[in-house]
C-alpha positions in Angstrom: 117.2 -3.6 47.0 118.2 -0.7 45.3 121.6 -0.7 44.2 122.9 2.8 45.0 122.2 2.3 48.8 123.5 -0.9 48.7 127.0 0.8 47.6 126.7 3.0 50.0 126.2 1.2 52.9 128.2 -2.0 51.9 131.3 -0.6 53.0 130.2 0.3 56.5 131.8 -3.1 57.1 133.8 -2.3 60.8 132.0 -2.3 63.8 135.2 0.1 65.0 135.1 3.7 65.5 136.6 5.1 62.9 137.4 3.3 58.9 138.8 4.6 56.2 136.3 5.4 53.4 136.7 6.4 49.8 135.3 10.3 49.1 136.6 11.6 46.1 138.0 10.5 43.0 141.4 9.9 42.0 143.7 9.1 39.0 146.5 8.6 41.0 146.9 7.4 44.4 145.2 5.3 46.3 146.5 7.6 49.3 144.9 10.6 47.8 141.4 9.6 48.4 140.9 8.2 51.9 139.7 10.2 54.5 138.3 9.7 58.3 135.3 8.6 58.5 133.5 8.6 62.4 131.4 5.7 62.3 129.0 7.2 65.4 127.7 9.8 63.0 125.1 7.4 61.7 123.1 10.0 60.4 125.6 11.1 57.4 124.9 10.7 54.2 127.5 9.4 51.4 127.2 10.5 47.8 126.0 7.0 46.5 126.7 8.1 43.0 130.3 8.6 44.3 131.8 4.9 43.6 130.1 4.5 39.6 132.9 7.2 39.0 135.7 5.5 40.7 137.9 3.7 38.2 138.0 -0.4 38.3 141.4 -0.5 39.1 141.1 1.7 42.2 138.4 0.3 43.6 139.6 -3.2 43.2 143.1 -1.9 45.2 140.5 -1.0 48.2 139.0 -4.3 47.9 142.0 -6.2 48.0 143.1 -5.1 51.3 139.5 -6.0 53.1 139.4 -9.4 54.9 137.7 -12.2 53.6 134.8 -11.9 56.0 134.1 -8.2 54.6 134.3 -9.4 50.9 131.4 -11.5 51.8 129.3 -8.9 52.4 130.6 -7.2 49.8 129.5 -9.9 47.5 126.2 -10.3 48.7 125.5 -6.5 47.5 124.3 -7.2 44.1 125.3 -9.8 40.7 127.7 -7.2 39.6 129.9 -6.3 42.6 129.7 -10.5 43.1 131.8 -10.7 40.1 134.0 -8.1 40.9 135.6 -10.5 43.8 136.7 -12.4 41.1 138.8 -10.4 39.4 142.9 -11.3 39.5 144.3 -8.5 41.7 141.6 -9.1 44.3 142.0 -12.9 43.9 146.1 -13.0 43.8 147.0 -9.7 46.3 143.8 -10.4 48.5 144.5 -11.3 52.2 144.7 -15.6 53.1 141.8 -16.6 54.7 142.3 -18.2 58.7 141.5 -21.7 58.8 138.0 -22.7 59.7 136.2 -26.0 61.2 133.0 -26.8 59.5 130.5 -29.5 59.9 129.5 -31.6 56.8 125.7 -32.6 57.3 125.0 -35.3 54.8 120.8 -34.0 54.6 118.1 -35.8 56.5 117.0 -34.2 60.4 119.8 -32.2 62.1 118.2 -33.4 65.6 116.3 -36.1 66.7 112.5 -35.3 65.1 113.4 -32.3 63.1 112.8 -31.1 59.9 114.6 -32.8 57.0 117.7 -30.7 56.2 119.4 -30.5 52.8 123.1 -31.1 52.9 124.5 -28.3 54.0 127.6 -26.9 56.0 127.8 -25.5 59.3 129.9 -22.8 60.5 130.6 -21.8 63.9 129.6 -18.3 64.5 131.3 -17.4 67.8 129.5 -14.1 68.4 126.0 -15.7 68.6 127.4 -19.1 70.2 125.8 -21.4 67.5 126.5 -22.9 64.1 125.3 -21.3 61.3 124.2 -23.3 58.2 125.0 -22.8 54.5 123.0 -25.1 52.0 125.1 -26.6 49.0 124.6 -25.4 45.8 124.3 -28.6 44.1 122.7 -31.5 43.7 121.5 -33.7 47.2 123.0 -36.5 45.7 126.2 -35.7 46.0 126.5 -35.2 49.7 129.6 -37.4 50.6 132.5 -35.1 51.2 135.7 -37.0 50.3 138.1 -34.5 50.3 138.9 -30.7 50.6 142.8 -28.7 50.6 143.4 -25.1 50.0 139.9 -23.5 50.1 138.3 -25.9 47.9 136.0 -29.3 49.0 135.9 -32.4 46.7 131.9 -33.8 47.0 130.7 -37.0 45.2 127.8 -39.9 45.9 128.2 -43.7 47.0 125.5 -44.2 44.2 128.1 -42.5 41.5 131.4 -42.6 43.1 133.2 -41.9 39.0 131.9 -38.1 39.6 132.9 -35.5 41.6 132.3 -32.2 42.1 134.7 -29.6 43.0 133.2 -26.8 45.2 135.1 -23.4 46.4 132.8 -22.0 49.5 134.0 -18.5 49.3 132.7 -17.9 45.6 130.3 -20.7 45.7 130.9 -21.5 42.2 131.4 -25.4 41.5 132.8 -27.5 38.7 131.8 -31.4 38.2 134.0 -34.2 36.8 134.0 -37.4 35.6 136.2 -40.4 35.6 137.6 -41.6 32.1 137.5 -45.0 33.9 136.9 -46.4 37.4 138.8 -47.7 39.6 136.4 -50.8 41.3 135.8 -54.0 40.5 132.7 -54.9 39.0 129.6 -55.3 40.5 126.0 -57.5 39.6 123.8 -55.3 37.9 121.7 -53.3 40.4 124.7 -53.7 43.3 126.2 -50.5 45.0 128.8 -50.9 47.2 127.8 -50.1 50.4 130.4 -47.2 51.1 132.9 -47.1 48.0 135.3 -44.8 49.1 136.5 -47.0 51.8 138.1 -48.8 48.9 139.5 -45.6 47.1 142.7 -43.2 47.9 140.7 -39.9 46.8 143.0 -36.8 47.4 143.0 -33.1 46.1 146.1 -30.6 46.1 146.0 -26.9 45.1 148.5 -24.4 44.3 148.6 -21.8 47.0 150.1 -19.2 44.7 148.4 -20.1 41.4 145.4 -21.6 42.4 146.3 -24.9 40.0 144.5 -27.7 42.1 144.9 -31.9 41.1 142.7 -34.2 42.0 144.1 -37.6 42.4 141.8 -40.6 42.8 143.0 -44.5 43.0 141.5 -47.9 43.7 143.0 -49.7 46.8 139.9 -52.9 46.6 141.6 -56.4 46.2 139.6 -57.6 43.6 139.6 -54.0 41.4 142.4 -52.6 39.9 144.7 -50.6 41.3 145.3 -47.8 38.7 145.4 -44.1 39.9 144.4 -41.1 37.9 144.9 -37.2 38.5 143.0 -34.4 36.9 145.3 -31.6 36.7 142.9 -28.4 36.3 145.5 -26.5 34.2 145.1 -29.2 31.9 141.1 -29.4 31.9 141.6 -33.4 31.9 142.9 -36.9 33.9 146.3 -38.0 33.1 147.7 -41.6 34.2 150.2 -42.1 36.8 151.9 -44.8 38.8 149.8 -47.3 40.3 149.4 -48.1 44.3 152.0 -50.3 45.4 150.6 -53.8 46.8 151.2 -53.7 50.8 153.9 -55.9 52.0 151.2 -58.6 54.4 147.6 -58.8 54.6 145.4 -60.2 56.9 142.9 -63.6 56.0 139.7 -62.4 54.6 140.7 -58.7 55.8 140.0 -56.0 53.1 142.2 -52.7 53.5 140.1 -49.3 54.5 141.0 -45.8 53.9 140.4 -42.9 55.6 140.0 -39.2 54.3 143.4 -38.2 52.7 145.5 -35.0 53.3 147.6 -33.0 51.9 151.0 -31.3 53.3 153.7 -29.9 51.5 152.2 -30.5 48.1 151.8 -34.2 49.0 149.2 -36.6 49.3 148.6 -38.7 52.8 146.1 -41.6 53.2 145.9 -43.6 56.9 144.6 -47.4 55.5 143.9 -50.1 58.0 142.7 -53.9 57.2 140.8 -55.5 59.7 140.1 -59.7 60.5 139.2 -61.8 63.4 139.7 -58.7 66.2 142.6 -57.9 64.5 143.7 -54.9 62.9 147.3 -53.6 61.0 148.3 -50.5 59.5 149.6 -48.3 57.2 150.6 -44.6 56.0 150.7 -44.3 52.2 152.1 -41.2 50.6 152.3 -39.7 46.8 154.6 -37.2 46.0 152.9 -35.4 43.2 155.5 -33.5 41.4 157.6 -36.9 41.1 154.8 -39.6 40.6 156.2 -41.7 43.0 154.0 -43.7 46.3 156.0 -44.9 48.9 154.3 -47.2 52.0 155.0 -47.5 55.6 153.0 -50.6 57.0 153.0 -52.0 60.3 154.9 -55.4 60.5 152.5 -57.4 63.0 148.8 -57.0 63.9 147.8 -55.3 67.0 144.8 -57.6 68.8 142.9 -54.5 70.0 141.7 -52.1 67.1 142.9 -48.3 68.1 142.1 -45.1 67.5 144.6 -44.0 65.2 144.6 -41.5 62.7 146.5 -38.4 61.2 145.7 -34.8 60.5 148.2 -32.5 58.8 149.4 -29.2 61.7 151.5 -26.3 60.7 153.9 -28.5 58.1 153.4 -31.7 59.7 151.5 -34.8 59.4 150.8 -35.8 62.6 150.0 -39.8 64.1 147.2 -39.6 66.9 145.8 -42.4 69.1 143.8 -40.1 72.1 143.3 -43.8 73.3 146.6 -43.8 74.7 147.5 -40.4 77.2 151.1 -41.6 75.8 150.5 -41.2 72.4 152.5 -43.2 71.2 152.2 -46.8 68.5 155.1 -49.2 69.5 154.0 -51.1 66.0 155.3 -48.4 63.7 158.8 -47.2 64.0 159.9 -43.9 64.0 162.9 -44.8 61.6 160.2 -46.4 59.1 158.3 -42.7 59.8 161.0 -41.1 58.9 160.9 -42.7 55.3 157.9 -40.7 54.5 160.0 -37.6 55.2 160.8 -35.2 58.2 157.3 -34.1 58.1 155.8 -37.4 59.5 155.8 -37.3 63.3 154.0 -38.9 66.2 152.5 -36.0 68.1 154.1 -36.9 71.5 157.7 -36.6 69.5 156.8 -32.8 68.0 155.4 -31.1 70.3 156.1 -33.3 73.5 154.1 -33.8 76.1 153.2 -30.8 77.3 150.5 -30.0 74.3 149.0 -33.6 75.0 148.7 -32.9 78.6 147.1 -30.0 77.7 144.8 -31.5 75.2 144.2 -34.0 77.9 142.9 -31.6 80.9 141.1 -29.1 78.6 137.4 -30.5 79.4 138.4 -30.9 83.3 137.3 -34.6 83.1 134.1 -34.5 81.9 134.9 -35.5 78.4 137.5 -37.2 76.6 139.4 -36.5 73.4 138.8 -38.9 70.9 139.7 -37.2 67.5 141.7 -34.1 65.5 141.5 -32.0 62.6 143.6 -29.1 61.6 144.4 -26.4 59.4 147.3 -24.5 59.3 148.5 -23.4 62.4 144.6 -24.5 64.1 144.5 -27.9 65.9 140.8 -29.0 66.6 140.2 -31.8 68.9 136.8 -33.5 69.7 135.7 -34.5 72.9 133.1 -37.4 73.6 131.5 -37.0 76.8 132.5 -39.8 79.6 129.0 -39.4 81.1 126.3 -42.5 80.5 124.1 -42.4 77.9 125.2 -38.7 76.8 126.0 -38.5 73.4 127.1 -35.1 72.9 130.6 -33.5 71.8 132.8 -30.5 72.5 135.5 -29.2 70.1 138.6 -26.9 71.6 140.6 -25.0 68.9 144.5 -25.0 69.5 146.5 -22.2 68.3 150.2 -23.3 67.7 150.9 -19.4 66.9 149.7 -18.2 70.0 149.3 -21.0 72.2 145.9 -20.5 73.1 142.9 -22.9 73.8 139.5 -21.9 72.3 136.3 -23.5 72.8 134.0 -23.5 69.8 130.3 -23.0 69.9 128.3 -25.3 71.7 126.7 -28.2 69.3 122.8 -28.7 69.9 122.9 -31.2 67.4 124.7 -34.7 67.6 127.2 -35.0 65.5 129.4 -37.7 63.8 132.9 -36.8 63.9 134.2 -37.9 61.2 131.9 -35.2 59.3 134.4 -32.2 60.8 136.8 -31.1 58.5 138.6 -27.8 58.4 139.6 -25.7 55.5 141.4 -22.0 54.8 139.1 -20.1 52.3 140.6 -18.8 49.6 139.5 -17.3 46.4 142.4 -18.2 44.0 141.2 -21.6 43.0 138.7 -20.3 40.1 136.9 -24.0 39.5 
C-alpha cells in the first residue's frame, strides 16, 4: 500500500458528516490548523504530503484525542505510524478504553466439524451481529488464559504452568516470564497435572495511571508449598512475599480449587472451594498488595448441595453471585465476616437490591436462565443457558450501571464454555 494515500485516507475515520481535519501547518496552536471538513464530498483530494511536514508533537496532540477504536486503524496504516501510538503523550493523555467482553477460544474447531482454529479471541462486533476473531500472537501452547486486569491478559500452558506470558491486545506486543521457583509439588517424571491452575492463586494488578502492572502467583495444593511470588514490572524481576494462610477446616480427602482471580481497588480476589462426598465449602481469599498482607473468609459448615457461586468485580465492588438462587443470597457466609474483607465485598442482592436481580432474572422472558457474570467497570455481563432440552446454546445481556440499560450482545453461532468469557478495558499504558 502506498504510504502517502494511506495518510491520507487514515484519518477519514468518522462515519459523521462533518470531522475536523488537519490542513495547514502550525508552530503554535493546535487551534490554528483545524478546519471543516464535509465528509460527502468524497471526491476531494488532500495534500498527502501535507502531514510529513507536521511536527511530531502536533500530530501526536491530534492523536491523542481520537478514541481507541480510531487508533486502531490508525495503526494498521503502516510500521511507522504503528509506533507512533506508542509514544507517552498518546499513551498517558489518550482517552480510557470502554470495557469489552471477549471470548477466549483455547484452538481446536470453533463448531462442531469445523476447521481447526488457532487460539484466538473473539470480539463482538455489534454492527455486523457476529463475533469477530483475533489470532494470538504467540505460541499455541500457551492458550490457557489465567488472568487479565487493566488492558493487559496473563496467558500460560497446563504443560508449563512456571511461564507466563503477558499480552496487551491494543498494541499486541507481549512479554514472557518465568518462575524463579514453582509453586507445586512434585510430580513422577513424565506426570502433568491434569489442570494446574486449579491448585494456584494466579492474579495480575496494573497501575491505571502509570501503567506499573504485578503479577502475583501462589500455590494453594496440600502437598506443595504454599509460597507466593510477585513480579513487579518496574522492577523487571519476582520478589517474595507472605505466604497463603492455611484455611481454618477442610474437608476428608477434599483438595481446595480456585477460580480465576480479580482485582478491585488495587487488590487481589480469589473464590476457592474444596469438594468431598457431595459436599462442598467455601472461601474468599484476598491480598492487599501495597501491605503484603492475605486475609481469609471461609465458610464455617459444608453445604450438601454444590452451588453456583462465584464473584466478579462491578463498578468498585466485588460482588458474591449464586443465579441458582432468584434470592441471591448464601446463608453460610455472613455478611459481618464479608465485611472483613472490606466495604467493597458485597452480596449482589445487598448492593444493588433486588430490583437489578429481578431484572437480570426477566431479561430472556423465560427462555433462558442466568447462570454466570463478568464485569468490567461500570459493564455487568451475564450468561444465559437456555432452559430448552437438548439446546446448548447461550445468550449474554450487557448491564450498564451508568445508564441503566440492558444490551444484548451478538448472537453466538458457536457453543461456548463460559468460563472462557472474560472482559477487559483496553488500554495502552501498560508498555509490556
Amino acid at each position: 500500500m502506498d504510504q502517502s494515500y494511506s495518510c491520507t485516507t487514515a484519518f477519514q475515520f468518522s462515519s459523521g458528516v462533518r470531522e475536523h481535519k488537519l490542513l495547514e501547518q502550525s508552530e503554535t496552536t493546535v487551534c490554528a490548523v483545524f478546519v471543516f471538513y464535509d465528509m460527502e464530498e468524497r471526491n476531494a483530494e488532500l495534500d498527502p504530503e501535507l502531514w510529513d511536514r507536521l511536527p511530531p508533537e502536533l500530530l501526536e496532540k491530534v492523536l491523542a484525542k481520537l478514541p481507541l477504536t480510531s487508533l486502531l486503524s490508525f495503526r494498521a496504516v503502516c510500521s511507522q505510524w504503528k509506533s507512533m501510538i506508542e509514544s507517552p503523550r498518546i499513551v498517558y493523555e489518550g482517552p480510557p478504553g470502554k470495557p469489552v467482553l471477549f471470548y477466549h477460544h483455547p484452538g481446536g474447531p470453533l463448531v462442531a466439524g469445523g476447521d481447526r482454529l488457532p487460539p484466538s479471541l473473539l470480539f463482538p462486533n455489534y454492527g455486523s451481529k457476529s463475533w469477530k476473531r483475533e489470532s494470538l500472537p504467540f505460541s499455541d501452547e500457551k492458550n490457557n488464559l489465567v488472568a487479565s486486569d487493566g488492558g493487559l491478559l496473563v496467558f500460560s500452558s497446563d504443560y508449563n504452568p512456571d511461564t507466563f506470558i503477558i499480552y496487551n491486545p491494543l498494541s499486541k506486543r507481549w512479554r514472557e516470564i518465568q518462575l524463579p521457583s514453582s509453586v507445586l509439588p512434585r510430580l513422577p517424571r513424565g506426570a502433568i497435572f491434569q489442570d494446574p491452575f486449579s491448585v494456584m492463586l494466579v492474579g495480575l494488578t496494573v497501575n491505571r495511571d502509570t501503567g506499573v502492572y504485578k503479577l502475583l502467583v501462589a500455590g494453594i495444593h496440600e502437598d506443595g508449598p504454599r509460597d507466593a511470588l510477585i513480579y513487579d514490572s518496574s522492577l523487571k524481576d519476582w520478589q517474595r512475599c507472605a505466604s497463603v494462610p492455611p484455611m481454618a477446616t477442610s474437608l476428608t480427602n477434599g483438595e481446595w480449587i480456585s477460580e480465576r482471580g480479580l482485582c478491585c481497588g488495587g487488590n487481589l480476589y480469589w473464590h476457592v472451594y474444596e469438594s468431598s462426598s457431595n459436599q462442598i465449602i467455601k472461601a474468599l481469599l484476598k491480598y492487599y498488595v501495597e501491605t503484603n498482607v492475605w486475609a481469609v473468609v471461609q465458610e464455617l459448615t459444608p453445604c450438601d448441595l454444590p452451588s453456583d457461586f462465584h464473584i466478579t468485580a462491578h463498578d468498585g465492588n466485588i460482588l458474591l453471585l449464586d443465579w441458582s438462587d432468584r434470592d441471591n443470597f448464601d446463608e453460610n457466609v455472613g455478611l459481618s465476616d464479608l465485611q472483613s474483607l472490606g466495604l467493597e465485598v458485597r452480596q449482589l442482592i445487598h448492593v444493588e437490591n433486588l430490583g437489578l436481580v429481578d431484572l437480570i432474572f426477566d431479561a430472556s422472558e423465560g427462555t433462558h436462565h442466568p447462570s454466570k457474570s463478568i464485569a468490567e467497570g461500570e459493564c455487568l455481563y451475564t450468561v444465559y443457558d437456555s432452559l430448552a432440552f437438548e439446546d446448548l446454546s447461550h445468550k449474554v445481556v450487557e448491564y450498564n450501571s451508568r445508564t441503566n440499560v440492558l444490551t444484548w450482545l451478538p448472537p453466538m453461532d458457536f457453543i461456548p464454555n463460559p468460563y472462557s468469557l472474560c472482559a477487559f478495558a483496553p488500554s495502552l499504558k501498560p508498555l509490556v
